[in-house]
N, C-alpha and C positions, 0 to 999 in steps of 0.2 A: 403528540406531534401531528400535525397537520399533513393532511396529504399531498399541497403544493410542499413542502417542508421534507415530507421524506419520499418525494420527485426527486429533490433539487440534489439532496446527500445520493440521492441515487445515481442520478447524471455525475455529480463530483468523483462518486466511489469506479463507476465505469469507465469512465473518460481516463482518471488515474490510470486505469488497466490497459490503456489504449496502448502501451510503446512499448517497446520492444526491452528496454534498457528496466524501464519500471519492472518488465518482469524478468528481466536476470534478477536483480535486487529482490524480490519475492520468491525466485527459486533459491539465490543463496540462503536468506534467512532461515528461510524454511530448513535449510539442515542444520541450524545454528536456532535451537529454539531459545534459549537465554541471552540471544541476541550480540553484533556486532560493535566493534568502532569504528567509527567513519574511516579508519585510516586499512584495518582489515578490512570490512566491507569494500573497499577503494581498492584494495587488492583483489581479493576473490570473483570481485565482480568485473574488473578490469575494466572500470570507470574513473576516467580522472575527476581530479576534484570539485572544480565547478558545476561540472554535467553530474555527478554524484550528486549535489548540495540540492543542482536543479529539481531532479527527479524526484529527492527523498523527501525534498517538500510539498509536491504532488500529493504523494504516497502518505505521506503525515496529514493533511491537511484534508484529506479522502479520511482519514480515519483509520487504515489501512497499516501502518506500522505505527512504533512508539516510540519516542525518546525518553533514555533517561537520563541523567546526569551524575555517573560514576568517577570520585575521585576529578580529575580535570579533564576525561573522555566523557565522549557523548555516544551512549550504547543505542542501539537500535536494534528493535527485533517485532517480530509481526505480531499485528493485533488479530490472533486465532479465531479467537472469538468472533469479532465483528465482521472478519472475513467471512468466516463460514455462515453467519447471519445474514450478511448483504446477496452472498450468493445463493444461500437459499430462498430466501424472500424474491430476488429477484427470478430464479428459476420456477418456484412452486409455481406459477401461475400462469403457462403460458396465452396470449392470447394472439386470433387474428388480427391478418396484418391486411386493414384496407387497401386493396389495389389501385 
């Protein structure tokens, strides 16, 4: 991967983390590691549906959660992995901040 390339997923994966709502939706998950359906998550996270659909395409699209497709629900649950990856990567290294 290229290092304008894993900038760009970098910016996508934090920008995702930007709102407030993104991370109810990351705190629910997170107790729910086998993952939600849209219509639980929608409850727990007491996001109605559109603004639910909004965020969790953010958040999908960051890399950040998964979708599967069980039975006719569509489960969601957090990409552990690549969370803990993007944040460490991106914390390992801090550097100064030109004034």
């Amino acid at each position: 991967m290229t290092k304008a390339k894993s900038r760009q997923n970098a910016a996508k994966f934090f920008f995702a983390l930007g709102h407030q709502r993104r991370l109810r939706i990351i705190d629910v998950l997170t107790d729910h590691p086998n993952g939600l359906s849209f219509e639980r998550l929608e409850s727990e996270a007491l996001i109605l549906g559109a603004s639910l659909s909004h965020h969790l395409r953010f958040l999908k699209d960051a890399g950040i959660i998964q979708r599967k497709i069980k039975d006719r629900y569509s489960i969601y649950r957090l990409n552990t992995a690549y969370l803990e990856m993007m944040l460490r990567s991106g914390c390992d290294r801090p550097r100064a901040v030109a004034a």
